[in-house]
DRENNU-934722 format. One record per residue (C-alpha): residue number from 0; residue in three letters; x, y, z. Coordinates in steps of 0.02 Angstrom, whole numbers, always signed. Last residue first. Example, Ala and Ser with C-alpha at 12.3 -4.5 7.8 and 13.67 -1.06 7.14 Angstrom:
BEGIN
<r n="1" res="SER" X="+684" Y="-53" Z="+357"/>
<r n="0" res="ALA" X="+615" Y="-225" Z="+390"/>
This chain:
BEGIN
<r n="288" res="UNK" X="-5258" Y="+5569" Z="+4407"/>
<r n="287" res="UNK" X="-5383" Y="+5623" Z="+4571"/>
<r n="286" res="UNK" X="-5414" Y="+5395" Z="+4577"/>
<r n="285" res="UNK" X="-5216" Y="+5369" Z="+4569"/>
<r n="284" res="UNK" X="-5182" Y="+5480" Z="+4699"/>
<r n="283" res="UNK" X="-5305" Y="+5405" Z="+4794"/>
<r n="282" res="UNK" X="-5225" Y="+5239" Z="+4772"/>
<r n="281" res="UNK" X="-5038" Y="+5307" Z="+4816"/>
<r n="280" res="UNK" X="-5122" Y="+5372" Z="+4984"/>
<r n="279" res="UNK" X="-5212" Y="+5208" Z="+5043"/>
<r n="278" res="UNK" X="-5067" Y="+5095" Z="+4985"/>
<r n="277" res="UNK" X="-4924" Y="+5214" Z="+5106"/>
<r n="276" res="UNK" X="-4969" Y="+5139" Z="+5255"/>
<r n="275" res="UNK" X="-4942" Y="+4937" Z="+5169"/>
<r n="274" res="UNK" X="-4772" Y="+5002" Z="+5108"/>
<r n="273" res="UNK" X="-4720" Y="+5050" Z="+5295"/>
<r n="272" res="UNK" X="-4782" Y="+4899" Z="+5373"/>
<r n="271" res="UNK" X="-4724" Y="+4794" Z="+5250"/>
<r n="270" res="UNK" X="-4545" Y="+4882" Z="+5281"/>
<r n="269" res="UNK" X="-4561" Y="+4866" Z="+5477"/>
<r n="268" res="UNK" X="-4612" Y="+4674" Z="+5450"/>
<r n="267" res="UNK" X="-4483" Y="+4642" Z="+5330"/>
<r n="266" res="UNK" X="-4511" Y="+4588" Z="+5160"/>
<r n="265" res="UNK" X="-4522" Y="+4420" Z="+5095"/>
<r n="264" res="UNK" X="-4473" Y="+4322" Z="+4931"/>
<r n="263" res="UNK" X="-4586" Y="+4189" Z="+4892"/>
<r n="262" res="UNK" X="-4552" Y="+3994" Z="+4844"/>
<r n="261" res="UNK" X="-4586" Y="+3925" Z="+4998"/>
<r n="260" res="UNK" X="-4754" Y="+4008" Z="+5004"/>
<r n="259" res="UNK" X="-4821" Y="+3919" Z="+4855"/>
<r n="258" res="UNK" X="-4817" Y="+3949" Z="+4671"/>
<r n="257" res="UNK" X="-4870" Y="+3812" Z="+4636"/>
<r n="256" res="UNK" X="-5001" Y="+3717" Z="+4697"/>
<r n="255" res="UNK" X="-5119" Y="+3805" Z="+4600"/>
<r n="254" res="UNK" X="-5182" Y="+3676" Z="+4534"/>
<r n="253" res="UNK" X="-5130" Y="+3738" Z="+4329"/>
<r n="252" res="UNK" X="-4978" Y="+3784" Z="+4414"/>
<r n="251" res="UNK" X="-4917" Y="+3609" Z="+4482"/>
<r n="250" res="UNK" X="-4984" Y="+3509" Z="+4331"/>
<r n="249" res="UNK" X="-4896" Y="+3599" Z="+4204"/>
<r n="248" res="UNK" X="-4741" Y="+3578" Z="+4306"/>
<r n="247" res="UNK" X="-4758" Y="+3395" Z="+4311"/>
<r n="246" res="UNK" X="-4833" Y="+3377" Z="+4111"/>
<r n="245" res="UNK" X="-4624" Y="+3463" Z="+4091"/>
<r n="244" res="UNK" X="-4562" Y="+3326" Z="+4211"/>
<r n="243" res="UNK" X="-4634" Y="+3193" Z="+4121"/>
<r n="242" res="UNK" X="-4583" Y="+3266" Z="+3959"/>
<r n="241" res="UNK" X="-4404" Y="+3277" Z="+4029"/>
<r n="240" res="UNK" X="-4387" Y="+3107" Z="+4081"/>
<r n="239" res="UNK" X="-4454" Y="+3049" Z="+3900"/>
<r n="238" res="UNK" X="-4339" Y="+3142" Z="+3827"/>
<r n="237" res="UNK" X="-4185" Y="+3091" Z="+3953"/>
<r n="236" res="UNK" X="-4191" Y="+2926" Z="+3878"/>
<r n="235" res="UNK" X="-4007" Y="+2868" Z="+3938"/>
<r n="234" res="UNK" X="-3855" Y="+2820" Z="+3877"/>
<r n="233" res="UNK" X="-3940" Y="+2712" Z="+3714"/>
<r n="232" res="UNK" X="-3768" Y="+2694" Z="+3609"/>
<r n="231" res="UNK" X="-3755" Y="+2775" Z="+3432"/>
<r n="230" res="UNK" X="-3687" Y="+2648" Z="+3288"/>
<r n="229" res="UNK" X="-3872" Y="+2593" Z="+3240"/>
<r n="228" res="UNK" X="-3897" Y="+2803" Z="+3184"/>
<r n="227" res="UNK" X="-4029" Y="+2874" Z="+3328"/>
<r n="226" res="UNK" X="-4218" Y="+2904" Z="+3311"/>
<r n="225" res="UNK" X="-4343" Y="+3059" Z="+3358"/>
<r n="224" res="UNK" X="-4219" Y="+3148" Z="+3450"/>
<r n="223" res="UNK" X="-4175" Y="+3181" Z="+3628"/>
<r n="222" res="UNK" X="-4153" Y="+3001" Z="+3678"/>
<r n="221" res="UNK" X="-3980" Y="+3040" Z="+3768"/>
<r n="220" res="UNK" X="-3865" Y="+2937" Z="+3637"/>
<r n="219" res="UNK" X="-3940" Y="+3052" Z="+3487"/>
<r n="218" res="UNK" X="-3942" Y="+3219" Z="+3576"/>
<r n="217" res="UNK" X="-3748" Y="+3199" Z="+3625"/>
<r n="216" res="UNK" X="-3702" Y="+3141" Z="+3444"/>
<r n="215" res="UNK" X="-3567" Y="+3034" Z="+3442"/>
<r n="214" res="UNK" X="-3376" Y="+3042" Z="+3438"/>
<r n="213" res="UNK" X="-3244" Y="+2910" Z="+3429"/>
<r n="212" res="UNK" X="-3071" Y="+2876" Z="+3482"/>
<r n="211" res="UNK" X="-2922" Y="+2782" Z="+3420"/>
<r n="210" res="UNK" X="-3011" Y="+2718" Z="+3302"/>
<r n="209" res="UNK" X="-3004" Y="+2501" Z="+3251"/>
<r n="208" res="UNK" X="-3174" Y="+2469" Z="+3366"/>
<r n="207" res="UNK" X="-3298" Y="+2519" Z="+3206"/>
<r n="206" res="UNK" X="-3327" Y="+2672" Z="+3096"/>
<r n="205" res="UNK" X="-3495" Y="+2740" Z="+3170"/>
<r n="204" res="UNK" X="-3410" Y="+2899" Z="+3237"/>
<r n="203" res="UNK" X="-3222" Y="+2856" Z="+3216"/>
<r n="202" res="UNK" X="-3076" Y="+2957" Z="+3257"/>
<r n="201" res="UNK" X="-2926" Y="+2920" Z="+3180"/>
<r n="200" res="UNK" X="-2762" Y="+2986" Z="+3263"/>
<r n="199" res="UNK" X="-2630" Y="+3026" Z="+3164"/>
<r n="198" res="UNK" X="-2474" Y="+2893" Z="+3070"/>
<r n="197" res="UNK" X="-2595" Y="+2835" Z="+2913"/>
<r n="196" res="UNK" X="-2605" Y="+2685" Z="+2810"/>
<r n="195" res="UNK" X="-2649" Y="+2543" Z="+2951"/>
<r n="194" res="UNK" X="-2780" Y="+2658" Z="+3029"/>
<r n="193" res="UNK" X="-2839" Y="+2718" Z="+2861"/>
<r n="192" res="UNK" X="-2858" Y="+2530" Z="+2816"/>
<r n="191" res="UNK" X="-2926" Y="+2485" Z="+3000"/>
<r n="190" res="UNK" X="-3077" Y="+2623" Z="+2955"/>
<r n="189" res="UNK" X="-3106" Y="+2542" Z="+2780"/>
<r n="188" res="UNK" X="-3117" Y="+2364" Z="+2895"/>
<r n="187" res="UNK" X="-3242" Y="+2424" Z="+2993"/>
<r n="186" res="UNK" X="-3374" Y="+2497" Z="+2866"/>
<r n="185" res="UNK" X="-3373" Y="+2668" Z="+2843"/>
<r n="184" res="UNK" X="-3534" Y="+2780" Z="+2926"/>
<r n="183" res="UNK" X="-3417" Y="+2939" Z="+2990"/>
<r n="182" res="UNK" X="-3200" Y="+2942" Z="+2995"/>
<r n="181" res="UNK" X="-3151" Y="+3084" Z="+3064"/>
<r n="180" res="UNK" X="-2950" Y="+3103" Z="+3066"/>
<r n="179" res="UNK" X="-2822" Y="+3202" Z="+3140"/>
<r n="178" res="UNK" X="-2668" Y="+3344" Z="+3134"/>
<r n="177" res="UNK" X="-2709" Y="+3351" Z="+2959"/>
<r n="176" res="UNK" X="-2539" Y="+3414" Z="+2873"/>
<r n="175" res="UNK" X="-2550" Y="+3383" Z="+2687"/>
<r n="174" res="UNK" X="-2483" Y="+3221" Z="+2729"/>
<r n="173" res="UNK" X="-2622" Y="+3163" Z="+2817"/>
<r n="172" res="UNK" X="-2720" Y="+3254" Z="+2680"/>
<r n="171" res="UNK" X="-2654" Y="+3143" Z="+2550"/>
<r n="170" res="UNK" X="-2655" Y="+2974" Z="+2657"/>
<r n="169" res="UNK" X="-2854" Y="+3015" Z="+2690"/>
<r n="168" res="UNK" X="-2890" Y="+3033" Z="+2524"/>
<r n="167" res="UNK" X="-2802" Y="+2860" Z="+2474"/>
<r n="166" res="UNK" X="-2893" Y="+2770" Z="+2606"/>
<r n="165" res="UNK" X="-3055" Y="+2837" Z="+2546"/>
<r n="164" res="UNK" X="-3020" Y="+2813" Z="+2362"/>
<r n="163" res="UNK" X="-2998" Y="+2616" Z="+2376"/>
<r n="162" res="UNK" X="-3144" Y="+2603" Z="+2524"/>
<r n="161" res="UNK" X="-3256" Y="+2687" Z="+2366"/>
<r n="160" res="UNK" X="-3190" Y="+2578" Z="+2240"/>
<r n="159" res="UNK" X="-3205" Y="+2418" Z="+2359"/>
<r n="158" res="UNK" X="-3372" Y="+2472" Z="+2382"/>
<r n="157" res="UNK" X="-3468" Y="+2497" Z="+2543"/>
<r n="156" res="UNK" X="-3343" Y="+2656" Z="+2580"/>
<r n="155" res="UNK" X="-3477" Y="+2782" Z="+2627"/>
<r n="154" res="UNK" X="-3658" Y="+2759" Z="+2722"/>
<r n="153" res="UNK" X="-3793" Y="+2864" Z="+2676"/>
<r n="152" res="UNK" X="-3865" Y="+3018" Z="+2726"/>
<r n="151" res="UNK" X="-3958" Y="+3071" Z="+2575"/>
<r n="150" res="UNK" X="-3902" Y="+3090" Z="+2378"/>
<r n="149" res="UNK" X="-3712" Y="+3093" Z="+2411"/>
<r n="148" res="UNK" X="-3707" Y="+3261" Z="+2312"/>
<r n="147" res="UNK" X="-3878" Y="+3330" Z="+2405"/>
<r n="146" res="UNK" X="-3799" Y="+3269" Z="+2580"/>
<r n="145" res="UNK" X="-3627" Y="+3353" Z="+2539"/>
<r n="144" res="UNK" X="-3626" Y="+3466" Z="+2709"/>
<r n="143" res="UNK" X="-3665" Y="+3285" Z="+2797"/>
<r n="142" res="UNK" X="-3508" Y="+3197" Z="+2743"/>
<r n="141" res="UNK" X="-3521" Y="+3015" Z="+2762"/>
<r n="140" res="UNK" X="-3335" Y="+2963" Z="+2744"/>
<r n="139" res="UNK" X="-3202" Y="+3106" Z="+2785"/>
<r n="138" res="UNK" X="-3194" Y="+3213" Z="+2898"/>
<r n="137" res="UNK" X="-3007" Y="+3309" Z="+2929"/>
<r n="136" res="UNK" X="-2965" Y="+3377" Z="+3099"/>
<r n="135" res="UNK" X="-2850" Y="+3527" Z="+3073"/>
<r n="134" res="UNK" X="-2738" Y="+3609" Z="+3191"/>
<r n="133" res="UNK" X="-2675" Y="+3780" Z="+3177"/>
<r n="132" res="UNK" X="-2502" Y="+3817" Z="+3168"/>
<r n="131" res="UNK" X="-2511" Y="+3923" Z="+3032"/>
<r n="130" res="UNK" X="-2403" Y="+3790" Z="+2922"/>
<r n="129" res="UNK" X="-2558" Y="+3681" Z="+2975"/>
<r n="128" res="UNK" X="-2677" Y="+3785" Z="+2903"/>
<r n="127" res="UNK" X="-2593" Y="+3825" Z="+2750"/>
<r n="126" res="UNK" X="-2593" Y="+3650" Z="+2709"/>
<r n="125" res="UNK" X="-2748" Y="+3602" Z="+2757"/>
<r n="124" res="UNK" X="-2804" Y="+3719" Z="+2640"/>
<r n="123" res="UNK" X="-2710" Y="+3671" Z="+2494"/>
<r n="122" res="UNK" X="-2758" Y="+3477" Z="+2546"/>
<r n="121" res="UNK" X="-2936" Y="+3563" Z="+2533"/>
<r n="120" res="UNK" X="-2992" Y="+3491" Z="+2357"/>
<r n="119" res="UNK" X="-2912" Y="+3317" Z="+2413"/>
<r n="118" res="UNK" X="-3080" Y="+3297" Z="+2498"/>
<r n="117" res="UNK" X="-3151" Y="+3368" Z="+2660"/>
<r n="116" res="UNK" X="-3263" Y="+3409" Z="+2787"/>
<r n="115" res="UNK" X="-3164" Y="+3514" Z="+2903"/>
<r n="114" res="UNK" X="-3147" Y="+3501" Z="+3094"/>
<r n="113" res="UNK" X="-3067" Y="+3645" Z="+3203"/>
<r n="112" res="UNK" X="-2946" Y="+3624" Z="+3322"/>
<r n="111" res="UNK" X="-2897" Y="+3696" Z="+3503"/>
<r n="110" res="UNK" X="-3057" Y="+3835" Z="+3519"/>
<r n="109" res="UNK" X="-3018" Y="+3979" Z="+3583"/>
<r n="108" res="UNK" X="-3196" Y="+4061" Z="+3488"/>
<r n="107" res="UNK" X="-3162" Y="+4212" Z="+3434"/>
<r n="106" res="UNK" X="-2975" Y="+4196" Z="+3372"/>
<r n="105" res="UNK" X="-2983" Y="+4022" Z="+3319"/>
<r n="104" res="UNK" X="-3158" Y="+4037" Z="+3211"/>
<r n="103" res="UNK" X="-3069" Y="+4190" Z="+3135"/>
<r n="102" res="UNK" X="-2918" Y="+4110" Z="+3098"/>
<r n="101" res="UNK" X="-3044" Y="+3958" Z="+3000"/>
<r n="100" res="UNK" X="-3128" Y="+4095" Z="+2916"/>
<r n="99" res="UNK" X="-2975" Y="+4208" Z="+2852"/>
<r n="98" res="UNK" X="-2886" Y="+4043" Z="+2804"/>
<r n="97" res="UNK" X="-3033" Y="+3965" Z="+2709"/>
<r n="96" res="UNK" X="-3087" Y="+4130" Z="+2626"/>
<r n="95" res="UNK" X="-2888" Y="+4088" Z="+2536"/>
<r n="94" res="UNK" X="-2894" Y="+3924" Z="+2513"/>
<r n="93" res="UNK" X="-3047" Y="+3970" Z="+2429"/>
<r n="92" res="UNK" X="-3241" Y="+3967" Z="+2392"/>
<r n="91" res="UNK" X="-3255" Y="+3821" Z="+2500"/>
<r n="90" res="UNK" X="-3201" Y="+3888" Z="+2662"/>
<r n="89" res="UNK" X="-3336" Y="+3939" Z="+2749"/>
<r n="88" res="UNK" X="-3501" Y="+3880" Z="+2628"/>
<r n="87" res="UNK" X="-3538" Y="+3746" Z="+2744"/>
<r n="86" res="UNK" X="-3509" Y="+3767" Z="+2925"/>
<r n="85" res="UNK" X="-3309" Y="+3737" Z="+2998"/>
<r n="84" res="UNK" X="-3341" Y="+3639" Z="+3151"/>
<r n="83" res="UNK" X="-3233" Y="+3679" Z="+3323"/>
<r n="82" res="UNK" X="-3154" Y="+3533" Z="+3412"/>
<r n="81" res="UNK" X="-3105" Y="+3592" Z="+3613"/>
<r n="80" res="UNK" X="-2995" Y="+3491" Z="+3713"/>
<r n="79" res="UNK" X="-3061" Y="+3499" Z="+3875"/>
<r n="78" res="UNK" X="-2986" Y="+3595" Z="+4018"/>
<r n="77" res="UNK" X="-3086" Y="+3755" Z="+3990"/>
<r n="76" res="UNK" X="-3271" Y="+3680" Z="+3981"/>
<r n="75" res="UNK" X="-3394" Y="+3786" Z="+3995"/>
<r n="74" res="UNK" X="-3294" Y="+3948" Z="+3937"/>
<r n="73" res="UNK" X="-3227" Y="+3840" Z="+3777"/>
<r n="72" res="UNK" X="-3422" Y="+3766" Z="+3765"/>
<r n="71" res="UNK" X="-3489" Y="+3957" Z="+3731"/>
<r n="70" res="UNK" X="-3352" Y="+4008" Z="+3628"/>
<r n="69" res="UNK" X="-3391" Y="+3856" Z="+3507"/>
<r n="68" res="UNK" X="-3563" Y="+3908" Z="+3527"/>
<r n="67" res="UNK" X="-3544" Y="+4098" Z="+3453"/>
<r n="66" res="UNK" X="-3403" Y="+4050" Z="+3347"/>
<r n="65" res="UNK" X="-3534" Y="+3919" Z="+3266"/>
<r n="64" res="UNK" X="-3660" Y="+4041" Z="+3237"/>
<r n="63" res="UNK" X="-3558" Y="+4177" Z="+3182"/>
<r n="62" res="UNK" X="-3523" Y="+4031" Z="+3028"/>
<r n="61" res="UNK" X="-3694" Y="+3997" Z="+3004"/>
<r n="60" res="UNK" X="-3808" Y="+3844" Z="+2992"/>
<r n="59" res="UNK" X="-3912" Y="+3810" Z="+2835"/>
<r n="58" res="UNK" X="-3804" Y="+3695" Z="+2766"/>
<r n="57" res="UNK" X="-3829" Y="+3543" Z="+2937"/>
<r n="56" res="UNK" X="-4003" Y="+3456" Z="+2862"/>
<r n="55" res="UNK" X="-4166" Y="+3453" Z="+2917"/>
<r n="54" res="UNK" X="-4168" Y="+3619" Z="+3007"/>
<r n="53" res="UNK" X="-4210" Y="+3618" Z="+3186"/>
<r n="52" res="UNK" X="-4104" Y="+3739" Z="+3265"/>
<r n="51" res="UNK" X="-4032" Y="+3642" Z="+3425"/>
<r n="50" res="UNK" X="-4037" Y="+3470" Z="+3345"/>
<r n="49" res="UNK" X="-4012" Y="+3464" Z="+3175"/>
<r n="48" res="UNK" X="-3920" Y="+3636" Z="+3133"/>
<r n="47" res="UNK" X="-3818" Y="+3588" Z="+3321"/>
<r n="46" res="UNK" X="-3736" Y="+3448" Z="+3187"/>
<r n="45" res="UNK" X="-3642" Y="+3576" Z="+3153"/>
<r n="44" res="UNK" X="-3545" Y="+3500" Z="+3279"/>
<r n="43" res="UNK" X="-3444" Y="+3560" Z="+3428"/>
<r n="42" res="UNK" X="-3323" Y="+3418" Z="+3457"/>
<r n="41" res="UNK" X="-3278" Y="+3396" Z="+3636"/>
<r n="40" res="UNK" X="-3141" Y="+3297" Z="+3688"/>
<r n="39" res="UNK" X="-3100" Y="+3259" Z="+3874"/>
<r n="38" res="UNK" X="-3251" Y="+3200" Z="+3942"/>
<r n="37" res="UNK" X="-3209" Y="+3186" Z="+4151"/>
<r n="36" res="UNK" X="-3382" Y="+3211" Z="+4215"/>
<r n="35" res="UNK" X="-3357" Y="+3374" Z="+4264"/>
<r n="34" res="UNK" X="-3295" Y="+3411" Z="+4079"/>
<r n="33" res="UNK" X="-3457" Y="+3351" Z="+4024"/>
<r n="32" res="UNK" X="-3549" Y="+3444" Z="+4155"/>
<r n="31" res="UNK" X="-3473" Y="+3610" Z="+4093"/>
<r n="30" res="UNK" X="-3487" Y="+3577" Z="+3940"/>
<r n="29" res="UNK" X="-3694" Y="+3539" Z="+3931"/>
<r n="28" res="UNK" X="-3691" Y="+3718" Z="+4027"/>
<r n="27" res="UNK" X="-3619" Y="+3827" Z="+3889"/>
<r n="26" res="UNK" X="-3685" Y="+3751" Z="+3760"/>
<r n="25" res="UNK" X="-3662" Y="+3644" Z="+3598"/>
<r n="24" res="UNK" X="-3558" Y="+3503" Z="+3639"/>
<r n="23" res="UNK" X="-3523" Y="+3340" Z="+3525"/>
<r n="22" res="UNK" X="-3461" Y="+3193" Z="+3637"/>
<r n="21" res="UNK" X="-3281" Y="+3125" Z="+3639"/>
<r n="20" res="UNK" X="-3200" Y="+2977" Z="+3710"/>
<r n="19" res="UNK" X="-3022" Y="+2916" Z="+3653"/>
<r n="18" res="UNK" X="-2970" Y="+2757" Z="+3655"/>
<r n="17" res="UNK" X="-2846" Y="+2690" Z="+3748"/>
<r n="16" res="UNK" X="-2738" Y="+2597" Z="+3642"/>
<r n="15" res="UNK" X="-2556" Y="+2689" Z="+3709"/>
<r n="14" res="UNK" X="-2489" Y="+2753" Z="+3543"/>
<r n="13" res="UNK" X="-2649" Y="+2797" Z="+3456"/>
<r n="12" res="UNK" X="-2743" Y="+2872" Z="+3600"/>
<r n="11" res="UNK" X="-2603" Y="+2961" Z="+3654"/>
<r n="10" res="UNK" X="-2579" Y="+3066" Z="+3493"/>
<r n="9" res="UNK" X="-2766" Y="+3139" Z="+3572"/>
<r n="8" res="UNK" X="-2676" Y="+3192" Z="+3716"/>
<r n="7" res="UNK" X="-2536" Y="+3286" Z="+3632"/>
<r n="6" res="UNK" X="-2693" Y="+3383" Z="+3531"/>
<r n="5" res="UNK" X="-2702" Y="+3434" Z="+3693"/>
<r n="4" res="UNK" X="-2818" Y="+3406" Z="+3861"/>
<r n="3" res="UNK" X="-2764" Y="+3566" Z="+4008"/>
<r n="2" res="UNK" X="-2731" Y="+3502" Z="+4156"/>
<r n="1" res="UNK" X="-2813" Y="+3457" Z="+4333"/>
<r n="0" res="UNK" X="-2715" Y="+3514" Z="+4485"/>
């Protein structure tokens, strides 16, 4: 009987060396073949501002938004452990709007964790979070909801100033109570420092082979969008599948090929008969009106 994934499992990673594989989720269906497939950890990202919405960068995305998909991978995907983004603007105001928004989140959506991008700003936060028994994945590194502070998406920790702080963030909200880590675009041996100077599970997504797990964007390692960061593998080019099969079906009813009989519903003889009777009388009805 297949079991439930915990926070428990994602410990594992760090103790036993197996990394730990996880994918971002958006929908209903796209979780329920990832969990048949055996992926574990799902991180619904706001990332879905990018590549389900189409906005250029993740800010404009809402907060009933992301219950609303978070819920939808949780039913897809039951025995996975569920990672639930908090949007921009949901818990920056306050320790306080952060609580309400984050138990919220929980409550609607049954997701396991939820994923903050943070500094030592929301060690309060994290905090409160944690003493409410809710766990909290911090992300630090490239932080998309700061892409106008950061000036672009660009990678983090490339100084030894920048590694310096990164470590030392990431040991404050450790022990603020961060149940985890997201480390995204730091070089490899800023990741191994956080790995070295931390006790929870770091996951990377373009931080190098020291994580315990790492995360990618689905859309990115499937050929769905226009390019993919260096650090995303090429798992298949299901765009340019999908375009041939989209000029397919264009093809088909534009020939008339489709649809054909196979794809009909039929009626019985004795109720064709009968509706086929009654045609003469319902049109001359419809001539008196």
């Amino acid at each position: 009987m297949p079991r439930k994934t915990t926070l428990t499992d994602l410990r594992a990673a760090r103790q036993t060396g197996r990394a730990a594989a996880m994918l971002t989720c958006y929908d209903f269906s796209t979780a329920r073949l990832m969990q048949a497939a055996g992926v574990r950890f799902l991180l619904v990202g706001d990332s879905a501002a990018n590549v389900i919405l189409g906005h250029e960068t993740t800010l404009p995305v809402s907060l009933d938004f992301m219950i609303e998909i978070s819920a939808a991978v949780r039913r897809g995907a039951p025995l996975a452990m569920v990672v639930a983004d908090m949007p921009f603007g949901s818990y920056h105001q306050s320790a306080r709007q952060g609580v309400k928004n984050v138990t919220r989140m929980v409550q609607l959506s049954g997701c396991d964790c939820v994923k903050l991008e943070a500094s030592e700003k929301q060690a309060k936060l994290i905090g409160l979070l944690a003493d409410a028994g809710v766990p909290v994945m911090a992300h630090l590194g490239l932080r998309p909801q700061s892409v106008n502070l950061l000036g672009g998406y660009r990678a983090q920790g490339r100084t030894a100033r920048e590694a310096e702080n990164l470590v030392r963030t990431a040991v404050i909200l450790e022990r603020a109570g961060a149940a985890a880590i997201l480390l995204e675009a730091v070089p490899p041996q800023v990741a191994q420092a956080v790995v070295e100077t931390t006790k929870v599970p770091i996951i990377g997504c373009g931080a190098g082979p020291a994580c315990h797990g790492h995360v990618i964007v689905t859309h990115d390692a499937l050929g769905l969008t226009p390019s993919a960061p260096r650090f995303v593998p090429a798992l298949a080019d299901l765009g340019t599948a999908m375009k041939v099969a989209f000029a397919d079906y264009l093809r088909l009813v534009e020939s008339g090929e489709y649809p054909g009989p196979q794809h009909a519903y039929e009626m019985s003889e004795d109720e064709l008969m009968k509706f086929s009777r009654g045609r003469p009388l319902a049109s001359a009805a419809a001539q008196q009106d």
